[in-house]
N, C-alpha and C positions, 0 to 999 in steps of 0.2 A: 529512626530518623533516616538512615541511609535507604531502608527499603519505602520508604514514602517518596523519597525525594526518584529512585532508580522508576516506583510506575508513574510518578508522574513524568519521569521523560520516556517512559513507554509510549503514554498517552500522548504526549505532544510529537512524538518519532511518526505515532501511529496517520494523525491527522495530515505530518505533512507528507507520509506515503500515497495516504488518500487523495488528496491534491495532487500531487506529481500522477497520479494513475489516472485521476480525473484529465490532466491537461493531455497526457498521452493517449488516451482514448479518443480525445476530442480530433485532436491530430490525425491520428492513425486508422480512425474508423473506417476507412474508403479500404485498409487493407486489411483482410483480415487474418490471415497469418500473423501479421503485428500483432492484431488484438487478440490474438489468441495466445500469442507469446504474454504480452501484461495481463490480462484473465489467468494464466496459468502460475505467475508471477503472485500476483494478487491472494489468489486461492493459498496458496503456499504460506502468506504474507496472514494471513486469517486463522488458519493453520494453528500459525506455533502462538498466535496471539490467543487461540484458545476459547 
């Protein structure tokens, strides 16, 4: 029970990273040092999600 309930708040942590990187990218794409800091961010983020 506990470990169902811990990935499904993976999965819903994971989705609204993905939004929040979606909206920062949309932002920051003019910069790309920005976007390379949330790309790197990201990568990491994918990472330990495995």
């Amino acid at each position: 029970e506990m470990m169902c309930n811990y990935e499904k708040f993976k999965a819903e942590s994971y989705d609204l990273l993905v939004e929040a990187l979606e909206a920062i990218i949309a932002v920051e794409k003019d910069s790309p040092a920005a976007l390379g800091a949330v790309l790197l961010i990201a990568q990491e983020a994918l990472d330990e999600r495995g």
